[in-house]
PDB file of the backbone (N, CA, C, O) and the ligand in Angstrom, with CONECT records:
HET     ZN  A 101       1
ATOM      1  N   UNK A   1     148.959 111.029 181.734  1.00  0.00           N
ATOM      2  CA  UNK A   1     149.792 109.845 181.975  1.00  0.00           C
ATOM      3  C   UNK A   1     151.095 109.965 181.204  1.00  0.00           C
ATOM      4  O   UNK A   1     150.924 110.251 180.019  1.00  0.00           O
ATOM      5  N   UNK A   2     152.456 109.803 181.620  1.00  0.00           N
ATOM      6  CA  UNK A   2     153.365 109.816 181.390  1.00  0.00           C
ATOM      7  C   UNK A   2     153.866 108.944 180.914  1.00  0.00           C
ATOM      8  O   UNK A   2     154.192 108.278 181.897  1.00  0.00           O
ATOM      9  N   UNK A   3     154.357 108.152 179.623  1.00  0.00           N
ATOM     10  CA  UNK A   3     154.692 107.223 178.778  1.00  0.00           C
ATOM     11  C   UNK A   3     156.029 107.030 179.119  1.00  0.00           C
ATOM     12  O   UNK A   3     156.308 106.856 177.933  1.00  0.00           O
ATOM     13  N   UNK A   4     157.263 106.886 179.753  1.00  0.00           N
ATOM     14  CA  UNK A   4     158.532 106.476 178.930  1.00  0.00           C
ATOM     15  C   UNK A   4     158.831 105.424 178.827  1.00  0.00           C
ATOM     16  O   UNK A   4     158.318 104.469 179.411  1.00  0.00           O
ATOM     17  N   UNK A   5     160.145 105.397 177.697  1.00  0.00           N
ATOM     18  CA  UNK A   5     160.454 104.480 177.033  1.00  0.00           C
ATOM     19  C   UNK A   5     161.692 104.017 177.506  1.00  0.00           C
ATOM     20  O   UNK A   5     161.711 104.135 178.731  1.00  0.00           O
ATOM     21  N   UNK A   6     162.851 103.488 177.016  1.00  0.00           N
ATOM     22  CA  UNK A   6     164.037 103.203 177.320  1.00  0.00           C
ATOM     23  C   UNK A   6     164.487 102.635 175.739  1.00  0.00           C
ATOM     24  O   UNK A   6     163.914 101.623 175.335  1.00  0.00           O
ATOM     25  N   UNK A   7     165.133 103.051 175.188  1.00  0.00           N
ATOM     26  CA  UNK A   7     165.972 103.324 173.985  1.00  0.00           C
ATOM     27  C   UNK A   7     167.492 102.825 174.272  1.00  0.00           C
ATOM     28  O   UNK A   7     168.046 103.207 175.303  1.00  0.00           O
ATOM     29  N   UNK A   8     167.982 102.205 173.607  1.00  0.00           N
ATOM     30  CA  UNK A   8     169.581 102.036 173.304  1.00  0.00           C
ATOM     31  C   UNK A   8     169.665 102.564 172.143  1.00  0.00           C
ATOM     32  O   UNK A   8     168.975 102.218 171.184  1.00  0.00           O
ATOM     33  N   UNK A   9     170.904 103.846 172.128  1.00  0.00           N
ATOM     34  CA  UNK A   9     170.742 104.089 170.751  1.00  0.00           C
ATOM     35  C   UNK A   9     172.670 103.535 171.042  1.00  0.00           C
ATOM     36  O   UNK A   9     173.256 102.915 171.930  1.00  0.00           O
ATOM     37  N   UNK A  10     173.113 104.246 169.620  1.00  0.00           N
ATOM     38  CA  UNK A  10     174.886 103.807 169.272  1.00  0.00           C
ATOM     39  C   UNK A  10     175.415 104.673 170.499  1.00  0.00           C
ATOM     40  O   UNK A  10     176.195 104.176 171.311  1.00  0.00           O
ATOM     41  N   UNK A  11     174.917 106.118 170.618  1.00  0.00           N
ATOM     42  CA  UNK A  11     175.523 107.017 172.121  1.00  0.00           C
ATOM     43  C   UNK A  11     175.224 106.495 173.295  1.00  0.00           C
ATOM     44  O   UNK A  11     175.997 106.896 174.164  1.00  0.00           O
ATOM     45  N   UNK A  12     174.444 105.789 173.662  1.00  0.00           N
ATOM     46  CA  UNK A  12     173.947 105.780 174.574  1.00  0.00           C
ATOM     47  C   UNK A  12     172.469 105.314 175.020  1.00  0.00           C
ATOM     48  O   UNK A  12     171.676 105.254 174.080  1.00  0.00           O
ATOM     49  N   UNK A  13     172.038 105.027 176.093  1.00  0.00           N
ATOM     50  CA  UNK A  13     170.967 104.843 176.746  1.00  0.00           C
ATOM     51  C   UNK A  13     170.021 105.991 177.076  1.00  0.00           C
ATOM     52  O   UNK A  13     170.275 106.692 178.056  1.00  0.00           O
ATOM     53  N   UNK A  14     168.661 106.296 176.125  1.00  0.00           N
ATOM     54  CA  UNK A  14     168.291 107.464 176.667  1.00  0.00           C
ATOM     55  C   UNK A  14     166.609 107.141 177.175  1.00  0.00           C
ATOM     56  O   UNK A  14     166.040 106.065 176.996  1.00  0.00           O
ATOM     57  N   UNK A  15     166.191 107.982 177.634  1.00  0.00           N
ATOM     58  CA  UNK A  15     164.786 107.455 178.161  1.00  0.00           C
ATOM     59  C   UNK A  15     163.893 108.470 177.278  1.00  0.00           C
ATOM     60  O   UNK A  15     164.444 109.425 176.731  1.00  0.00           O
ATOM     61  N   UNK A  16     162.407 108.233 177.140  1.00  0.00           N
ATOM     62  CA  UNK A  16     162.449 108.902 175.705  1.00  0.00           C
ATOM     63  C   UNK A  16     160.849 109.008 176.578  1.00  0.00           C
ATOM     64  O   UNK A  16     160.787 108.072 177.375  1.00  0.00           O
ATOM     65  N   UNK A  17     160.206 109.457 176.599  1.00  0.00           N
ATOM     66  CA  UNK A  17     158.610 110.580 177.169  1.00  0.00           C
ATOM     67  C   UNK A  17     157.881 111.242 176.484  1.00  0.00           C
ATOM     68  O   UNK A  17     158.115 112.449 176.424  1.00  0.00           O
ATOM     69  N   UNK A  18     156.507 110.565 175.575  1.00  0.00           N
ATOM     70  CA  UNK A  18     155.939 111.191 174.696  1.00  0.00           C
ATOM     71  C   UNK A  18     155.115 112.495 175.564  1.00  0.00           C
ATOM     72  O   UNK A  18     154.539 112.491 176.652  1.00  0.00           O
ATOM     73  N   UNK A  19     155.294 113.325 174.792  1.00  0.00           N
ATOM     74  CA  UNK A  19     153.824 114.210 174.937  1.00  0.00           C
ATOM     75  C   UNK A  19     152.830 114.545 174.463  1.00  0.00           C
ATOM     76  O   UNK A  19     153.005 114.749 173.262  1.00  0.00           O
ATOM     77  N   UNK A  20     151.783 114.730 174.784  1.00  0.00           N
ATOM     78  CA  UNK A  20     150.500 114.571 174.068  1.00  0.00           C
ATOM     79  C   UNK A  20     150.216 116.770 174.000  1.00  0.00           C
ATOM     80  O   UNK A  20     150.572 117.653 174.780  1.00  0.00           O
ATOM     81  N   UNK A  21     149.661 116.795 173.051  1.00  0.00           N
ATOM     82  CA  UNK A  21     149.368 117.982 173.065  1.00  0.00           C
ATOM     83  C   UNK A  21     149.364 118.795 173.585  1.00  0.00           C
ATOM     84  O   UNK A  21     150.060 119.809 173.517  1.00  0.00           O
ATOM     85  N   UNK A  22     148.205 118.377 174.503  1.00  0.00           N
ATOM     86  CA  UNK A  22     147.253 119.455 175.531  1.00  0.00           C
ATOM     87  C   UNK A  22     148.376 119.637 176.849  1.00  0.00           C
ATOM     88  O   UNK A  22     148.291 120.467 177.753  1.00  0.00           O
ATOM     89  N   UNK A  23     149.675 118.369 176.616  1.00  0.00           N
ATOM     90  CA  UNK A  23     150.287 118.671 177.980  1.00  0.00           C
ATOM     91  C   UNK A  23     151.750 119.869 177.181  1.00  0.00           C
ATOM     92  O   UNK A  23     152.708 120.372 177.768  1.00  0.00           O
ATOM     93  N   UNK A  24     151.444 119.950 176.036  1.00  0.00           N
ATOM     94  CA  UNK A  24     152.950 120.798 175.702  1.00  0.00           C
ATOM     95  C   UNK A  24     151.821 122.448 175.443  1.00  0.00           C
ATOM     96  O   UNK A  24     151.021 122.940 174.648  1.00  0.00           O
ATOM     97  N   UNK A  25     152.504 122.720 176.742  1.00  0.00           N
ATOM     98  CA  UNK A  25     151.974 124.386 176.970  1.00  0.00           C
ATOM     99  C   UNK A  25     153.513 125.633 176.684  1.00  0.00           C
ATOM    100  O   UNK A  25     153.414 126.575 177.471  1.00  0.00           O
ATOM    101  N   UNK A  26     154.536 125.722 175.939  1.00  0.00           N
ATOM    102  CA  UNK A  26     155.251 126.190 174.976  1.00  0.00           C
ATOM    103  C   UNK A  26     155.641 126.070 174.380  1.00  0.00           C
ATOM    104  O   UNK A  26     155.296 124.962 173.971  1.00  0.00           O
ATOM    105  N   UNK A  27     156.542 126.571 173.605  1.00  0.00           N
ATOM    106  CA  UNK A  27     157.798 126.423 172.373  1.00  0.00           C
ATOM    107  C   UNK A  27     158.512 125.930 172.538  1.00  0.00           C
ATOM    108  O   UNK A  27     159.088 126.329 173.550  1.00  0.00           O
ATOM    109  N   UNK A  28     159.199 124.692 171.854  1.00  0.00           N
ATOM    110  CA  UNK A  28     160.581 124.371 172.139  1.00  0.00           C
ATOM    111  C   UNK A  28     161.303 124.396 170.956  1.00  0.00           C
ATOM    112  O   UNK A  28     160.539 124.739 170.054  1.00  0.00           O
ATOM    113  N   UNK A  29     162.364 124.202 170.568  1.00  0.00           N
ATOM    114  CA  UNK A  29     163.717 124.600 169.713  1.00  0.00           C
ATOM    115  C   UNK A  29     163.807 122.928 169.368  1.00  0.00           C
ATOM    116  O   UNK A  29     164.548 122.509 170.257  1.00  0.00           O
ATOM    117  N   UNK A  30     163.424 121.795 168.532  1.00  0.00           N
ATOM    118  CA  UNK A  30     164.262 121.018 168.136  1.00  0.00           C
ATOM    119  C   UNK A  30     165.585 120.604 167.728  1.00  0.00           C
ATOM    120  O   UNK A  30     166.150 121.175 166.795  1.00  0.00           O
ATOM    121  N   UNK A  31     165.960 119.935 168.173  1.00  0.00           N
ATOM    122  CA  UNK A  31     167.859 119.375 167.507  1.00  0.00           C
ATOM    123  C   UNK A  31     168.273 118.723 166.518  1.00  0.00           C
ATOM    124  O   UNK A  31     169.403 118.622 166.041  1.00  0.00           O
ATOM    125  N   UNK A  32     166.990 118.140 166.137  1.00  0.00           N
ATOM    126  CA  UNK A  32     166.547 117.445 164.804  1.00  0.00           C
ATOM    127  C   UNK A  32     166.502 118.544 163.706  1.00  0.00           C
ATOM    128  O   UNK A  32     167.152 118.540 162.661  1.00  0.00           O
ATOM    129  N   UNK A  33     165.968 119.112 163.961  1.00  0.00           N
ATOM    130  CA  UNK A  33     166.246 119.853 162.316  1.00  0.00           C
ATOM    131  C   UNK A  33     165.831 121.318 162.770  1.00  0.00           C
ATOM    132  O   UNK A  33     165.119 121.924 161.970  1.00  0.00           O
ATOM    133  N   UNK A  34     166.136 121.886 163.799  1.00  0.00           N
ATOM    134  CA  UNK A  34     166.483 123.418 164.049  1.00  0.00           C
ATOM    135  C   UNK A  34     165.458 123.995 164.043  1.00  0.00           C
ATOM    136  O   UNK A  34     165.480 125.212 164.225  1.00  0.00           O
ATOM    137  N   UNK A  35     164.103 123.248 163.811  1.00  0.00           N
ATOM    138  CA  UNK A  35     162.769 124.533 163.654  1.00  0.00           C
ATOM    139  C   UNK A  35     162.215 124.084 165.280  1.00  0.00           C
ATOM    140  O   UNK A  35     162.565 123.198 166.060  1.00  0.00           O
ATOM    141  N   UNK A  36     161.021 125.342 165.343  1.00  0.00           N
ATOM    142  CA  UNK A  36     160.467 125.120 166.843  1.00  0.00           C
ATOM    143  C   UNK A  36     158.989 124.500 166.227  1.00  0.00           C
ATOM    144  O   UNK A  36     158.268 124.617 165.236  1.00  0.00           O
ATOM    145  N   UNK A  37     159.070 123.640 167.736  1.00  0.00           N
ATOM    146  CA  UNK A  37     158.005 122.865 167.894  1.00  0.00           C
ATOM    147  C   UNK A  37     157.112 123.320 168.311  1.00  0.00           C
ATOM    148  O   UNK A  37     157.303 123.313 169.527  1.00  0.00           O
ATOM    149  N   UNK A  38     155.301 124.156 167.922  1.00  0.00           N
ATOM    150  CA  UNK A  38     154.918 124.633 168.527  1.00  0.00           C
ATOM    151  C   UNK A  38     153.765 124.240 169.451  1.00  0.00           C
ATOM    152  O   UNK A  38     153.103 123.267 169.090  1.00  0.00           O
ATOM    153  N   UNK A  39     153.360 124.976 170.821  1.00  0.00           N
ATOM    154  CA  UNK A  39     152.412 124.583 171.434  1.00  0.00           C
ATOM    155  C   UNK A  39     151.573 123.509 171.151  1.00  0.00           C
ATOM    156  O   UNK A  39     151.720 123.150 169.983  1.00  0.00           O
ATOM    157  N   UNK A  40     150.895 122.971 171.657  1.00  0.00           N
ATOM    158  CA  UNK A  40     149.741 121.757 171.842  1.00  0.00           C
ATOM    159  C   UNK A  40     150.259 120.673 170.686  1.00  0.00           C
ATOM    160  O   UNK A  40     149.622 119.677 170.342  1.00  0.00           O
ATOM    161  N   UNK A  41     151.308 121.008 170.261  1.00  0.00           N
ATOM    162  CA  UNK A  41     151.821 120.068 169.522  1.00  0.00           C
ATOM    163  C   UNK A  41     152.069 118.281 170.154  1.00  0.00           C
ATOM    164  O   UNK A  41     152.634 118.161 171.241  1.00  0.00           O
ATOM    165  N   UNK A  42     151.686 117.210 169.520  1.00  0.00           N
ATOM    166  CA  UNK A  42     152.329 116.089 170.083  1.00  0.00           C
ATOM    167  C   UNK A  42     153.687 116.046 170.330  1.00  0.00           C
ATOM    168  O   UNK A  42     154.423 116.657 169.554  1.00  0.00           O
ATOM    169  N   UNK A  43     154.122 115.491 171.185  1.00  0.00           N
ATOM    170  CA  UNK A  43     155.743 115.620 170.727  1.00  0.00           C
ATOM    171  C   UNK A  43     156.611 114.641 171.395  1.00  0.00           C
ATOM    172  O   UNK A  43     155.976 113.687 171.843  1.00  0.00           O
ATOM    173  N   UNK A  44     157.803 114.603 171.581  1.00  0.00           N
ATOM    174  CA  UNK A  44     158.537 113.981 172.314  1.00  0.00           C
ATOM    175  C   UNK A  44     159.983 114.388 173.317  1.00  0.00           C
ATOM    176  O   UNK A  44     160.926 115.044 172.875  1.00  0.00           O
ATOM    177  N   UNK A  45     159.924 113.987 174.361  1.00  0.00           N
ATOM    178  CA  UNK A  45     161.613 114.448 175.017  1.00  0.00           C
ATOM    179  C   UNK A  45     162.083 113.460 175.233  1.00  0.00           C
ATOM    180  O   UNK A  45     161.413 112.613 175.824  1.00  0.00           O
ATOM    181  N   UNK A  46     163.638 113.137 174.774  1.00  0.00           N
ATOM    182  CA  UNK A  46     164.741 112.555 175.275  1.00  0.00           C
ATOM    183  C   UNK A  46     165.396 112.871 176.167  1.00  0.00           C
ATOM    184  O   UNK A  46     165.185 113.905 176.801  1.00  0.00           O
ATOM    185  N   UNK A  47     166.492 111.921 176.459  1.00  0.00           N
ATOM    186  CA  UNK A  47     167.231 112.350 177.362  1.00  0.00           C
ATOM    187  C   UNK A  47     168.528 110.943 177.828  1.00  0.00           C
ATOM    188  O   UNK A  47     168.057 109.839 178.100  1.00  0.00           O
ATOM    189  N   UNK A  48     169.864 111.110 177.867  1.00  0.00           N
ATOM    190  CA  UNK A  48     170.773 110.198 178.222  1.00  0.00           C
ATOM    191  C   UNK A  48     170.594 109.895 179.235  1.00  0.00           C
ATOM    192  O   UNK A  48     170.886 110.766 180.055  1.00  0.00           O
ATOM    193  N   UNK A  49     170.032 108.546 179.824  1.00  0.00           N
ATOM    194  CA  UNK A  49     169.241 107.375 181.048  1.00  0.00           C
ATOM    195  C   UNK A  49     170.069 108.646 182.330  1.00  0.00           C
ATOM    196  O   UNK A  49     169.257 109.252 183.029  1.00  0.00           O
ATOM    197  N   UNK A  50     170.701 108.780 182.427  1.00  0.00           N
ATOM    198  CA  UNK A  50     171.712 109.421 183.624  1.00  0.00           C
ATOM    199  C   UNK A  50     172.264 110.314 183.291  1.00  0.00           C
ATOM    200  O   UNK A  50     173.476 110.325 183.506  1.00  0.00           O
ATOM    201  N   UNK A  51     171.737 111.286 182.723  1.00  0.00           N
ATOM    202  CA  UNK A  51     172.245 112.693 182.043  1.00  0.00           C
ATOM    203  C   UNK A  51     170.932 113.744 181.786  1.00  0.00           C
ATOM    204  O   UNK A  51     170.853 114.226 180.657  1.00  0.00           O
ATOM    205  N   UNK A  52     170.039 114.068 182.651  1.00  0.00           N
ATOM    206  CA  UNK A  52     168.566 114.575 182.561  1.00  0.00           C
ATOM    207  C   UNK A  52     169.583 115.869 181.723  1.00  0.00           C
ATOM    208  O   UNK A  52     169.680 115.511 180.549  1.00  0.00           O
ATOM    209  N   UNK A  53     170.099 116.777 181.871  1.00  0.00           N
ATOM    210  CA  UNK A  53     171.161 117.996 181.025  1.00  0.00           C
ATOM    211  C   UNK A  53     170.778 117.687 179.897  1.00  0.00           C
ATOM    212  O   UNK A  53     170.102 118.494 179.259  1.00  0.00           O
ATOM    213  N   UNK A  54     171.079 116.569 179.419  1.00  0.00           N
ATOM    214  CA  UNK A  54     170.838 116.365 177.903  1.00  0.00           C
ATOM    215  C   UNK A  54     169.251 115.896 177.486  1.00  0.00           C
ATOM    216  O   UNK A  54     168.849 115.003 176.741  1.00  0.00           O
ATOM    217  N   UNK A  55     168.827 116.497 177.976  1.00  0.00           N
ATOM    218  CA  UNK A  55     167.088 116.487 178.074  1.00  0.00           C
ATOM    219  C   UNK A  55     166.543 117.625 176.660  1.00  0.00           C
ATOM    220  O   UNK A  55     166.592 118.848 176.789  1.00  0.00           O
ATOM    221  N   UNK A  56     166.173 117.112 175.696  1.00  0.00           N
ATOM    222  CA  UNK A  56     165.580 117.769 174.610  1.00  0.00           C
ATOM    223  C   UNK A  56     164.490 117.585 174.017  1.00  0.00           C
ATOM    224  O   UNK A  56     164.186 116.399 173.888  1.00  0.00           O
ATOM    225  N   UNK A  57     163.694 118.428 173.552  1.00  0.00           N
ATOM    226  CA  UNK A  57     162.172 118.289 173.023  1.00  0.00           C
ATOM    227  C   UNK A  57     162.399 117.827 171.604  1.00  0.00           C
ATOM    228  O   UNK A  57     163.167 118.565 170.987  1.00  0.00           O
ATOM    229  N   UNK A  58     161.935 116.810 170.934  1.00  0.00           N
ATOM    230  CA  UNK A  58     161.889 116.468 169.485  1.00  0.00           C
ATOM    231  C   UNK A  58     160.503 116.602 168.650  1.00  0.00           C
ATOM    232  O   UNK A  58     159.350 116.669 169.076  1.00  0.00           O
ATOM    233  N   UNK A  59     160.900 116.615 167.579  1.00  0.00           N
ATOM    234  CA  UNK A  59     159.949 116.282 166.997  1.00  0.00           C
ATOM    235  C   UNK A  59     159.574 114.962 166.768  1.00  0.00           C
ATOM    236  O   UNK A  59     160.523 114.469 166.158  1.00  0.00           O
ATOM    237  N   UNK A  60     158.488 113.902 166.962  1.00  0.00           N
ATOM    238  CA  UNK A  60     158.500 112.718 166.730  1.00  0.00           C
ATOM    239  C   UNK A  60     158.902 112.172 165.388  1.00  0.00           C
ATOM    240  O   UNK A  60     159.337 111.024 165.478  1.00  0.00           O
ATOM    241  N   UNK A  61     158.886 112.591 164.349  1.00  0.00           N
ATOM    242  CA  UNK A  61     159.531 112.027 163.010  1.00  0.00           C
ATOM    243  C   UNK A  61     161.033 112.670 163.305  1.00  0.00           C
ATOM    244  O   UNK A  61     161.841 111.800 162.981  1.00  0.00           O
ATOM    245  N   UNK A  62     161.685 113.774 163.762  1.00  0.00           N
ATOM    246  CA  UNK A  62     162.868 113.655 163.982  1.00  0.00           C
ATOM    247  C   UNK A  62     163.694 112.719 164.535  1.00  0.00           C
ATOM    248  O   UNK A  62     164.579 112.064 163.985  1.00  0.00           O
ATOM    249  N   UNK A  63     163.239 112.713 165.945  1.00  0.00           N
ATOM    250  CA  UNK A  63     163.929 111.549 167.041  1.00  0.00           C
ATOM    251  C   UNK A  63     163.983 110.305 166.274  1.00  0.00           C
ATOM    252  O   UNK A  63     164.974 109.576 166.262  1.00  0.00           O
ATOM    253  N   UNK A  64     162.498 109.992 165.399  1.00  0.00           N
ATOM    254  CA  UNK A  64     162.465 108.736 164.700  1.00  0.00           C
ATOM    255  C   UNK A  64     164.267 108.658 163.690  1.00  0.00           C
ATOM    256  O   UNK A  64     165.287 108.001 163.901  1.00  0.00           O
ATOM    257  N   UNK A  65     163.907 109.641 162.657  1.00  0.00           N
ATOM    258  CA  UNK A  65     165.031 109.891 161.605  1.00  0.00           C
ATOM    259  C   UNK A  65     166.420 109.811 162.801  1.00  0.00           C
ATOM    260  O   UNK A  65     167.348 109.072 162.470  1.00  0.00           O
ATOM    261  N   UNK A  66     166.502 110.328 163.733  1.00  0.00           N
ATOM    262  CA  UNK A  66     167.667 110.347 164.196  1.00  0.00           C
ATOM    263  C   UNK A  66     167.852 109.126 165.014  1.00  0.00           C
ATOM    264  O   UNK A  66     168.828 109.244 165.756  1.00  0.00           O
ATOM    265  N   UNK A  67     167.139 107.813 165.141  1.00  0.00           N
ATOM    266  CA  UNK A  67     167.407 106.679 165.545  1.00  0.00           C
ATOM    267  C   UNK A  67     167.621 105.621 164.350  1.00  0.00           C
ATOM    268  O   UNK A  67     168.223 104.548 164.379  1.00  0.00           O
ATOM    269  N   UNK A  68     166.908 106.286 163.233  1.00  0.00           N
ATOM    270  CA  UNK A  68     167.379 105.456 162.206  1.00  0.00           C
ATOM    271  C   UNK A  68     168.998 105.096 161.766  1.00  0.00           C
ATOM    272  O   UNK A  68     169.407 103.975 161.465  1.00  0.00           O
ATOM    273  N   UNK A  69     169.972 106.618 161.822  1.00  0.00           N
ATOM    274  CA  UNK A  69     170.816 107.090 161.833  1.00  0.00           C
ATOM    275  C   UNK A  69     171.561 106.455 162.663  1.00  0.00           C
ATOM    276  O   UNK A  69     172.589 105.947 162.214  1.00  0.00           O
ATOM    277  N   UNK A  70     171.207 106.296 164.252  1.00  0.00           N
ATOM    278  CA  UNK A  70     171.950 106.273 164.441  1.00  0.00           C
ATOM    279  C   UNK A  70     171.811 104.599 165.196  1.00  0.00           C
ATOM    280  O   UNK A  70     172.335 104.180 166.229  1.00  0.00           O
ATOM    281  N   UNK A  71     170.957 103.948 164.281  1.00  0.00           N
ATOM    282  CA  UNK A  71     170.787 102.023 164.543  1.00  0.00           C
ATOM    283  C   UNK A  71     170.431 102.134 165.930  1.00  0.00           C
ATOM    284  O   UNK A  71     171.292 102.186 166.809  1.00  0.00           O
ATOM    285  N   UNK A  72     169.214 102.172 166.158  1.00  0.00           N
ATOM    286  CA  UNK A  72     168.262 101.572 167.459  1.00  0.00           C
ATOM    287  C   UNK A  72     167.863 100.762 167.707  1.00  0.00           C
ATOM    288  O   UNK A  72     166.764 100.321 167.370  1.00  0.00           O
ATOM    289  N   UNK A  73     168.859 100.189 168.565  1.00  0.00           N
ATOM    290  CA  UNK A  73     168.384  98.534 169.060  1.00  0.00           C
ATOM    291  C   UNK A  73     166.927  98.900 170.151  1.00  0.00           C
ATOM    292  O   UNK A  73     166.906  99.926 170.830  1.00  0.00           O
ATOM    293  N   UNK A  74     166.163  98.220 170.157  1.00  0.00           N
ATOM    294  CA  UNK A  74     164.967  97.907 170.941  1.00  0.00           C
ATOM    295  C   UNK A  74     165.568  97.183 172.008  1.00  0.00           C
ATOM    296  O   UNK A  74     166.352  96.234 172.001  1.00  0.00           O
ATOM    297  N   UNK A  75     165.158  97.679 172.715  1.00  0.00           N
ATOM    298  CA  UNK A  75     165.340  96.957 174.189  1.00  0.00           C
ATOM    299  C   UNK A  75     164.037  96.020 174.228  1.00  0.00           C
ATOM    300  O   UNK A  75     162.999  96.681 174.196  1.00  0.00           O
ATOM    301  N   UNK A  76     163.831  94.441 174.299  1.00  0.00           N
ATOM    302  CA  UNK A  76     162.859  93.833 174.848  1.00  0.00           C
ATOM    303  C   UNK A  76     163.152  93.010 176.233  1.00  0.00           C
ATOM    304  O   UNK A  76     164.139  92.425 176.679  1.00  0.00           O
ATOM    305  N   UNK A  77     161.733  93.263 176.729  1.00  0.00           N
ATOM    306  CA  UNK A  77     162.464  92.576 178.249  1.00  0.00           C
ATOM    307  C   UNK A  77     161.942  91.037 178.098  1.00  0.00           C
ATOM    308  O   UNK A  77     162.504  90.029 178.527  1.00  0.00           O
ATOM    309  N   UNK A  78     160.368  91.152 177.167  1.00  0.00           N
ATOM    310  CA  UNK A  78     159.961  89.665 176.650  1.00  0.00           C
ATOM    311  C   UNK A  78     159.852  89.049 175.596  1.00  0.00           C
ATOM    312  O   UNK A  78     158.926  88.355 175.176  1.00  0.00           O
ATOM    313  N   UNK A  79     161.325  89.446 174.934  1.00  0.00           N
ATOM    314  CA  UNK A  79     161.289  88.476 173.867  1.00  0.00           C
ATOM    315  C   UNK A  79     161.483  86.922 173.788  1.00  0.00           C
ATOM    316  O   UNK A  79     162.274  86.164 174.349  1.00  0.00           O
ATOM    317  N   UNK A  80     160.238  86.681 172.677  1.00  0.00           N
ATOM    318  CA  UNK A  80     160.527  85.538 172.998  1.00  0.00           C
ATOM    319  C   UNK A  80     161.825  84.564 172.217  1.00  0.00           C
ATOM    320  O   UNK A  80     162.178  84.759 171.054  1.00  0.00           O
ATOM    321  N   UNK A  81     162.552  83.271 173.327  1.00  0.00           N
ATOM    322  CA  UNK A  81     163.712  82.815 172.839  1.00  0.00           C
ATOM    323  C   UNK A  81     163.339  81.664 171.782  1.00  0.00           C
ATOM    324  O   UNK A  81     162.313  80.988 171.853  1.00  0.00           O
ATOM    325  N   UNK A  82     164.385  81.538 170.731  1.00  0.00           N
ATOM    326  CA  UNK A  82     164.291  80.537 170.182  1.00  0.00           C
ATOM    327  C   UNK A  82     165.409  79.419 169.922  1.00  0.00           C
ATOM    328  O   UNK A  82     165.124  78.393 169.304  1.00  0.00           O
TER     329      UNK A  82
HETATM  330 ZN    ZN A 101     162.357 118.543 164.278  1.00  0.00          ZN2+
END
């Protein structure tokens, strides 16, 4: 089952797709901090809502650190008003 998310970060709108282990069958290169992510690893891909190109594998504490950075508003669709 395929999770995504929808993220506002300060760049942009990106859609964000966990992966679970057993579904990450290679290596990928993180952007977060330059090491590779390996096999059956949990993990995560981003990507700018309308820019699949900018589609990258993270590490989940990276992407985290790099939304901290860069102030991640939460998108809620039911928050409640007061
Ligand atoms: Zn990383």
């Amino acid at each position: 089952m395929a999770l995504e998310e929808i993220e506002e970060h300060s760049d942009g709108t990106y859609c964000v797709r966990r992966i679970t282990g057993s579904s990450s069958t290679k290596p990928y290169r993180c952007p977060g901090c330059d090491q590779m992510i390996p096999m059956a690893t949990p993990h995560l891909v981003a990507w700018l809502e309308h820019d699949v190109e900018t589609r990258r594998h993270w590490h989940t504490p990276c992407w985290k650190s790099r939304s901290k950075r860069h102030q991640k508003i939460e998108r809620t669709r039911n928050a409640p008003k007061y």
